[in-house]
Structures are given as structure tokens and as C-alpha cells.
C-alpha positions in Angstrom: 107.5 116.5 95.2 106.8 116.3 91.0 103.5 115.2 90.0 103.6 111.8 89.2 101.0 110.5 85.6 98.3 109.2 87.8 98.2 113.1 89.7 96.4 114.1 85.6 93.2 111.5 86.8 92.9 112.4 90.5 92.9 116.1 89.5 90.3 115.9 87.1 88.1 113.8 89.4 88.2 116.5 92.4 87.0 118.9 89.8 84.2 117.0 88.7 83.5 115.8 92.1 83.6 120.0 93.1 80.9 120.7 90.3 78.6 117.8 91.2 78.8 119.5 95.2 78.3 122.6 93.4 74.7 121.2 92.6 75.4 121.4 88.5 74.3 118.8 86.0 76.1 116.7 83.7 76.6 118.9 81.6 78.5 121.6 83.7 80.4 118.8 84.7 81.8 118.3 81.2 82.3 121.3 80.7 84.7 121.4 84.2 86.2 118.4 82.5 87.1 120.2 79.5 88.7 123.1 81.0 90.6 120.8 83.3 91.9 118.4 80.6 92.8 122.2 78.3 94.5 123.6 81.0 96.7 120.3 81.5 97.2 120.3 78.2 100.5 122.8 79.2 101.4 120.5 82.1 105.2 120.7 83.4 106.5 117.7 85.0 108.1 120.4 87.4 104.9 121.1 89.0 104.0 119.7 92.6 100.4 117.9 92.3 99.0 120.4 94.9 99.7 122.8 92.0 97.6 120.2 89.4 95.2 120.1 92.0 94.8 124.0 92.7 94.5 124.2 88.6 91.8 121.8 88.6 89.7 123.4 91.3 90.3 127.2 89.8 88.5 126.2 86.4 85.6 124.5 88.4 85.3 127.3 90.5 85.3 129.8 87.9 82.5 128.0 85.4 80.8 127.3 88.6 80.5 130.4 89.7 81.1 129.9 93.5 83.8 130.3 95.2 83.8 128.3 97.8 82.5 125.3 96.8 82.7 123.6 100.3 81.8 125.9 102.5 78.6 124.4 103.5 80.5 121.1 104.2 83.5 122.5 105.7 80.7 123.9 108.5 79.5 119.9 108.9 82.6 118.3 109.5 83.8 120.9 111.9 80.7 120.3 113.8 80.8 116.5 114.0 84.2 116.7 115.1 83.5 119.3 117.8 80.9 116.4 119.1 83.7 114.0 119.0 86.3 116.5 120.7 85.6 115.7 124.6 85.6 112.3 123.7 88.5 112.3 122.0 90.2 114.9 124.7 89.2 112.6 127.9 91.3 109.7 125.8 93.9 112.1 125.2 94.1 112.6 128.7 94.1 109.1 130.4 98.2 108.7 129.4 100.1 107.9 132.2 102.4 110.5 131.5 103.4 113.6 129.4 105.2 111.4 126.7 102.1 109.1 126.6 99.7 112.0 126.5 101.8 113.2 123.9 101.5 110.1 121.3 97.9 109.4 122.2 97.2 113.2 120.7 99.9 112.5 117.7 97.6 109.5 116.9 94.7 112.0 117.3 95.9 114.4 115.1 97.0 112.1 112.4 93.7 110.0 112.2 92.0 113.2 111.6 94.3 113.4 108.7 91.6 111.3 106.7 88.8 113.9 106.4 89.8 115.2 103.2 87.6 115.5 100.2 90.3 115.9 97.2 91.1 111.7 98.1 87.6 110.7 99.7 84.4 111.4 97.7 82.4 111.1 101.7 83.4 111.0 104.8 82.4 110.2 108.7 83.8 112.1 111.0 83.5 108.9 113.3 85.5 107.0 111.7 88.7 108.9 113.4 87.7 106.9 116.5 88.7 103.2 114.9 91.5 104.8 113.4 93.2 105.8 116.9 92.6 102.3 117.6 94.0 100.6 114.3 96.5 103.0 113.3 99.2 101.4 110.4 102.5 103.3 110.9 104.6 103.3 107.6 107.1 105.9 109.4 106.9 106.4 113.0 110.0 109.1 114.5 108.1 109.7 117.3 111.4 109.7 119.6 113.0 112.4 117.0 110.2 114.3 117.4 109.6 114.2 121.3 113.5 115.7 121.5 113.1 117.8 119.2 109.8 119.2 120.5 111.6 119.6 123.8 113.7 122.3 122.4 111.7 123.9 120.6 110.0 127.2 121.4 108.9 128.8 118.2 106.7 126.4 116.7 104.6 126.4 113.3 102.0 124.4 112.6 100.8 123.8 109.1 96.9 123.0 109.1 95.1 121.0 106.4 91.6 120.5 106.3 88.4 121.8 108.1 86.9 119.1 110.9 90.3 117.6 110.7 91.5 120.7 112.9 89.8 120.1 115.6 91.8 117.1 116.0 94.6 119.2 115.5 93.9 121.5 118.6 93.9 118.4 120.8 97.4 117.7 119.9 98.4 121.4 120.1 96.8 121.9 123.5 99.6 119.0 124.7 102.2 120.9 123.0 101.3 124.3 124.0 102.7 125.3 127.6 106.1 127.2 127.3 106.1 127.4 123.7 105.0 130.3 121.0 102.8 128.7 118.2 101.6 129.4 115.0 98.7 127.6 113.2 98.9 128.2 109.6 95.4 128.2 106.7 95.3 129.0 103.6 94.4 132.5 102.3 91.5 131.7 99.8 88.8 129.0 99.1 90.2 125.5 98.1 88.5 122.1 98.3 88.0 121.7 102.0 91.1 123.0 103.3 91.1 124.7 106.3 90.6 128.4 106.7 90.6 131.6 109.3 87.0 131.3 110.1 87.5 126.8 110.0 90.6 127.3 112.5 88.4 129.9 115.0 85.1 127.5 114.7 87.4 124.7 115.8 88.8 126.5 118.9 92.2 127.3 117.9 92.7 130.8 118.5 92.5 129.7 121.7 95.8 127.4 121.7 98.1 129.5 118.7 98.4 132.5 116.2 96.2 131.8 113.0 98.4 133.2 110.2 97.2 132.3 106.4 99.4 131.5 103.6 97.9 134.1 101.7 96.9 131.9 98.9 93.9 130.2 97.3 96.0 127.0 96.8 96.4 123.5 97.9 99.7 123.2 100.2 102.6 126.4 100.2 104.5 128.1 97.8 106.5 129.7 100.3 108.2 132.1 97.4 104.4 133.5 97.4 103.9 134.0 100.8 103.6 136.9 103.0 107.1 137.9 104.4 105.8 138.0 107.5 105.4 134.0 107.1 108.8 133.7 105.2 110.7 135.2 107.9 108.9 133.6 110.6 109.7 130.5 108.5 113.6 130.7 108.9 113.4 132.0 112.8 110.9 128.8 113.7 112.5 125.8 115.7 110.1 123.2 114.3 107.5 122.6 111.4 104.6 120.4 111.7 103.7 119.8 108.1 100.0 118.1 108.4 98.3 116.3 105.6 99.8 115.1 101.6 98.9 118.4 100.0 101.5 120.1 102.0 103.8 117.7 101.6 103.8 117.8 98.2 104.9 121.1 98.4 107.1 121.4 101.3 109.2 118.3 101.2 111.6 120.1 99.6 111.5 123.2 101.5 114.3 124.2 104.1 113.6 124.0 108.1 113.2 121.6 110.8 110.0 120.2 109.6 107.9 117.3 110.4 105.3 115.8 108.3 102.1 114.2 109.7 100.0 112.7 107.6 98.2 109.6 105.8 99.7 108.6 102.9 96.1 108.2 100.9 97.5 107.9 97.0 100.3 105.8 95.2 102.3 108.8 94.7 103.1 109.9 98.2 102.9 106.9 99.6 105.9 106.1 96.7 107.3 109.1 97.4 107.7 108.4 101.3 108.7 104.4 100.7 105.6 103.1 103.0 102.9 101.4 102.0 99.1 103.6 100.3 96.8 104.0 104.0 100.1 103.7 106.5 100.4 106.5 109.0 103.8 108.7 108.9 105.4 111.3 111.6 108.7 111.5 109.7 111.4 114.3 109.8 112.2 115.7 106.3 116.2 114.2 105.9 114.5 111.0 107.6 113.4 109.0 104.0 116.4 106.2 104.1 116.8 104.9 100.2 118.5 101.8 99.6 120.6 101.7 96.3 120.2 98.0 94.9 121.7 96.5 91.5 120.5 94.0 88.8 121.1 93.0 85.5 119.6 91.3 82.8 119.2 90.5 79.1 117.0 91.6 76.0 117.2 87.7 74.4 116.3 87.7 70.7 116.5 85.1 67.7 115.6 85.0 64.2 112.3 83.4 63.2 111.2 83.4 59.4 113.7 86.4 58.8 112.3 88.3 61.3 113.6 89.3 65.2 111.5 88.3 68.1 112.3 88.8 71.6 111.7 86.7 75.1 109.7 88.3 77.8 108.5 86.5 81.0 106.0 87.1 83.1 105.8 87.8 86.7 103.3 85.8 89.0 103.0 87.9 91.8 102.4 91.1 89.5 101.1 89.2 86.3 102.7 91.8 84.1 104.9 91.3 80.8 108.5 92.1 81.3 112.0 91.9 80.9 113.8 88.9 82.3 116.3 90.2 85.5 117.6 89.8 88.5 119.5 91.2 91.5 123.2 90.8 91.5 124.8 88.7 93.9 127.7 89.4 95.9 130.9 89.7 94.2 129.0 89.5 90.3 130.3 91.3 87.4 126.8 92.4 85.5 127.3 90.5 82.7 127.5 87.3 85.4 124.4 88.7 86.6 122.5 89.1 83.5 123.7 85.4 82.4 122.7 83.9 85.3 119.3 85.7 86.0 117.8 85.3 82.5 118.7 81.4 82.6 117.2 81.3 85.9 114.0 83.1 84.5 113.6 81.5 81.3 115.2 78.2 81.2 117.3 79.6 78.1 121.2 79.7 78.3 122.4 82.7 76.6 125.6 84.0 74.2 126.1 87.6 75.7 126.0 90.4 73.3 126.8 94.2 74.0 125.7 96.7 76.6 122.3 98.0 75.8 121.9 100.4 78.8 120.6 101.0 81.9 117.5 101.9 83.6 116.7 102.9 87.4 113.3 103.3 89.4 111.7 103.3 92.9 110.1 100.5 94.7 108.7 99.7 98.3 109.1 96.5 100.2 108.3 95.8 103.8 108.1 99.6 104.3 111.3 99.9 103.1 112.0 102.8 100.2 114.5 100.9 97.3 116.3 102.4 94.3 117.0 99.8 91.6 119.8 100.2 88.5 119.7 97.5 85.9 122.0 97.0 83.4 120.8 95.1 80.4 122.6 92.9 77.6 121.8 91.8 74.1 121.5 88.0 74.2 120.9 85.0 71.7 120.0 82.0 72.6 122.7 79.2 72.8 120.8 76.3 74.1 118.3 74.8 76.7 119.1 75.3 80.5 117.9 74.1 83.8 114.2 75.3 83.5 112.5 78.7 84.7 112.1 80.3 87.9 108.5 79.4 90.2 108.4 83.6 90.2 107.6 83.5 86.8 104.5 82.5 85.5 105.0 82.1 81.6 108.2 82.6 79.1 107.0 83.8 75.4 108.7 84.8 72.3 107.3 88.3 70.9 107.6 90.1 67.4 108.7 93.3 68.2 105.2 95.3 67.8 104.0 92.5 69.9 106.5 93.1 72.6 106.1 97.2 72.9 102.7 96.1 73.1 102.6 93.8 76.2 105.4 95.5 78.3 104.5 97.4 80.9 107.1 100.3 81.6 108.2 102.5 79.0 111.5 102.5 80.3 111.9 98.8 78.9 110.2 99.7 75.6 113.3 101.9 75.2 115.9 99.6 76.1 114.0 97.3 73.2 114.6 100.5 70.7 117.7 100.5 71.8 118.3 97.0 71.4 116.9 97.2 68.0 119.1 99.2 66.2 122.2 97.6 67.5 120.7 94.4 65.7 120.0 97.0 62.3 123.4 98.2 62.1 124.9 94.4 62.5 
């Protein structure tokens, strides 16, 4: 997964968040800030934002002076969830059944998935108890997974964060007879993610083989990791990818992999097509994108000698855009774009050229979308049969005016665009 703009804010806030656990005052905290914002300075939209996020903790933990910032609190949530653990395991264990043994500990293991510092500034432990009981699927290929599991014999389990894996050995004591398992940490100090000593306090030596990725970083880079954990990579059956931090980094990755997790931020949750908070088990091919189309119309006139252009706004969003619309069955684009922007602004249009096209991502009813919309120079040709009730308000904007209130940048460009085919008329 690339880092997305908002991954610059959150990264900075962990740090800053790091220091102030660290004990250090305002001014240390600065300072983090500083180093953060210098260091991003270099960014690459290539980069994963586990990688942003490992970036921001390294210059924390290096003015800090302290290497593992967490340590103390890493020792406190494994130690509330151990409390919680026979609870927790005696609900496990009232299923009927195997299979329903089985998704009570998914559920387990995936509620745990909240006690994770780099999204929540404090946590309670406890709270893993209401969300068993109100868990919010956004992806749920629990099926795939059963049938999948029952073939499986070499199994790795990618850990996230301390307390968390305690929840984690529930589930893997349900998985564990007949099948070879290994439970994966990272190799160095990073936020509260979980290490060799986290994984042995929580008990899980006791269900798999603790390997460590052999990095002081947030998710894998595979490419960096021992061979031992390459090759054992390639030979497993299944993956278990817990948590967003390694999903970031692994949903591109080859293998049979799973990923568990609670889609916390915008990003992933945009990234996986569910909604921010829902709950995912979903198989890595398993992220269904629907390609839709629209088309609409950058609609300018002439007032005093100077251009203006039409923009509506939206009531459900209340932002400043372009007028559009999806393309009905059958539609040329340049129907489309007629018919939409009429529809939206109450304006019937003379269609001008082609300005371009522009495609992003959206989810709906948990459902992951791809939109391509094809826009058209217009001029107004006369009054039509009155706006839309999606749209709120339809103004005229001087160009400066207009970069100004939309939104995307991807529109601001089709206005460039639009601009000099009007210059060179």
C-alpha cells in the first residue's frame, strides 16, 4: 500500500505522542517535530506508511535517547490482557462446535486488534470484551478461510502489537493441533509492537515458533528479512497478516495470506473498500473493485470580459465541485455530460470539446468503486428544468475563485486544462 497525504499528520503525531511517553517537555517535543517534518521533507510517494511511520519513530527515538519508548507500557497491556485471557478462553470455548469455536476466537483475535498506540493515544484493555459482542464486519471470508485452514499445515502468523497477542494465542490454540506454526515479531523496538520477550510473556511459545523479522520497523520488508523467514515464506500454506501496519506492507506481497485486522484510519479502510472501524478477515486477491463511468461539464460564460465558471455544491458532502453524473445505460459521454449538468444546475448546455478525464476510489455500502469521468467544455445555451435536490447551491466563479473553493486537485486541473483551450480560441 502507498502512503496516502493524510499518513504526513498521523506520522508526526505518533512521534510527538512517543516523546510526551518518553516523559520530555515541550520543547523536546518540537524538536521530534522538526526532525519528523525534515526527514519528510524527502518523502517518496512509493513508500508504504509503515515505512513514514518507522521514520517518525527513529528520529524520536534517537533525540529521546531511549530505545524503547514503550516498554513500560507494552508490560501493562500484556498484563491486563492476561487477566482477561480465561475469561475470554472459557467464551472461546462454549461453541458448539469446532467451526464455531473457530469464529468465536477469530472475533477474539481481531478485537484485540484495537490495542495499538500509533492510532489510539490510550487504551483499555477491556474494552476487547464489547467488541466481541459488537463487532462491525466490513469483509468477512470466514468460509475461505475455514477451507483454507483445513489444508493447511505450515502456517505463519504475523503478530502486531503487545497485549493484543494474548488474544492472538487464543485463536492460535484453536488452530494449533496438526499443524506446524510460526508466530512472527519484530526484531527491534517500535511503538508498541510486539516483540520476543511480548510474545513469551503472553504464552505463545507455548502454542508456535517465535521467529522475528529482524527489523526495528513497523510491518515487513520481506526483501530485509532473514532468509530463514524468506524461505519459510514461499514453503508456508497460509499467512495470517494481523493488524494495518502489516498490511500496509504485505498487501502486495506473494503467498496465501490473510489479513486480520481493524481498519482504524481513512487510508486503509479506503484501501480495503469498507468503511474506517469495520472489522476485516479478507484473503489478499479477495478486494472486488467495481469500474463505474460518468461524465460531465466544466460550463463557462463571459461576464464583463472575463470567464467564470459553474460549480455546484453537494448536500450530503457540502463541498464545491464539478457538476457530473453517472452514465446511464446505453449513453454516449457527451449524452451523459449534457444530461447530468442540466440535471445539476438547471442550465442547458452547447457542448464544447473533450477536456479530459479523471478517475478515483470511493466506498459505498461496503462496497470498493473506481470512477472515470470524462469532462466537456460547455456554454450555457439557455434555462432548463431546475437543479437536482442532491445539490445544495449552483454559483458562477472567477477562475481564482473557483481553484479556490474546489475541493480535489484533480478538478483544479481539468479547470487548467479547460482554460487554455478557451486562450487559444
Amino acid at each position: 500500500m502507498k502512503a496516502q497525504p493524510e499518513c504526513f499528520c498521523c506520522s508526526i503525531r505518533q512521534a510527538q505522542e512517543a516523546t510526551e511517553i518518553a516523559g520530555k517537555d515541550k520543547d523536546t517535543i518540537w524538536k521530534v517535530s522538526q526532525g519528523v517534518c525534515a526527514v519528510y521533507a524527502r518523502a517518496d510517494q512509493n513508500w508504504t506508511p509503515a515505512y513514514m511511520t518507522t521514520l517518525a519513530h527513529d528520529v524520536a527515538k534517537k533525540i529521546v535517547g531511549v530505545e524503547d519508548i514503550f516498554y513500560q507500557l507494552k508490560r501493562e497491556h500484556n498484563k491486563a490482557a492476561l487477566q482477561f485471557y480465561p475469561q475470554l478462553k472459557n467464551w472461546v470455548g462454549k461453541g458448539k462446535n469446532r467451526l464455531e469455536r473457530l469464529e468465536r476466537a477469530v472475533k477474539v483475535a481481531i478485537a484485540g486488534n484495537l490495542i495499538d498506540l500509533g492510532v489510539y493515544r490510550e487504551v483499555r484493555v477491556e474494552t476487547v470484551l464489547e467488541e466481541v459482542n459488537h463487532a462491525q464486519w466490513g469483509r468477512y471470508q470466514f468460509n475461505s478461510w475455514v477451507e483454507d485452514l483445513e489444508n493447511t499445515h505450515t502456517l505463519i502468523y504475523v503478530g502486531d502489537n503487545a497485549g493484543e497477542v494474548v488474544f492472538d494465542r487464543i485463536l492460535l490454540e484453536e488452530i494449533s493441533p496438526g499443524k506446524k506454526i510460526f508466530f512472527v515479531v519484530k526484531g527491534g523496538p517500535i511503538s508498541n509492537d510486539v516483540l520476543l520477550e511480548d510474545a513469551e510473556e503472553a504464552g505463545i511459545d507455548k502454542v508456535a515458533e517465535i521467529l522475528t523479522t529482524g527489523q526495528a520497523e513497523a510491518g515487513i520488508a520481506l526483501q530485509r528479512a532473514p532468509s530463514s523467514l524468506q524461505k519459510l515464506w514461499k514453503e508456508a500454506d497460509m499467512i495470517i497478516s494481523k493488524g494495518q501496519g502489516n498490511f500496509e506492507t504485505l498487501n502486495e506481497e506473494e503467498g496465501n495470506i490473510y489479513f486480520l485486522l481493524k481498519a482504524k484510519c481513512i487510508p486503509v479502510a479506503r484501501e480495503l473498500g469498507v468503511r474506517q472501524g469495520d472489522l476485516v478477515l479478507q484473503k489478499k486477491e479477495g478486494f472486488p473493485e467495481i469500474e463505474v463511468h460518468s461524465s460531465g461539464g466544466i460550463v463557462v460564460r463571459q461576464n464583463n470580459g472575463k470567464w467564470e465558471v459553474l460549480l455546484v455544491k453537494k448536500s450530503d458532502s457540502g463541498i464545491w465541485t464539478l457538476p457530473k453524473g453517472h452514465r446511464e445505460k446505453g449513453e454516449k459521454e457527451e449524452e451523459t455530460a449534457s444530461r447530468e449538468v442540466e440535471e445539476e444546475t438547471g442550465y442547458r448546455v452547447k457542448l464544447g470539446p473533450r477536456v479530459g478525464e479523471i478517475s478515483f476510489r470511493y466506498v459505498r455500502d461496503c462496497q470498493l468503486f473506481q470512477e472515470v469521468a470524462s469532462f466537456f467544455l460547455m456554454e450555457v445555451a439557455g434555462k432548463g428544468k431546475g437543479k437536482e435536490g442532491e445539490i445544495e447551491e449552483v454559483r458562477w466563479f472567477s477562475l481564482d475563485k473557483a481553484l479556490q473553493a474546489l475541493s480535489y486537485d484533480n478538478e483544479k486541473e481539468l479547470i487548467g486544462k479547460a482554460w487554455k483551450l478557451l486562450e487559444e480560441r
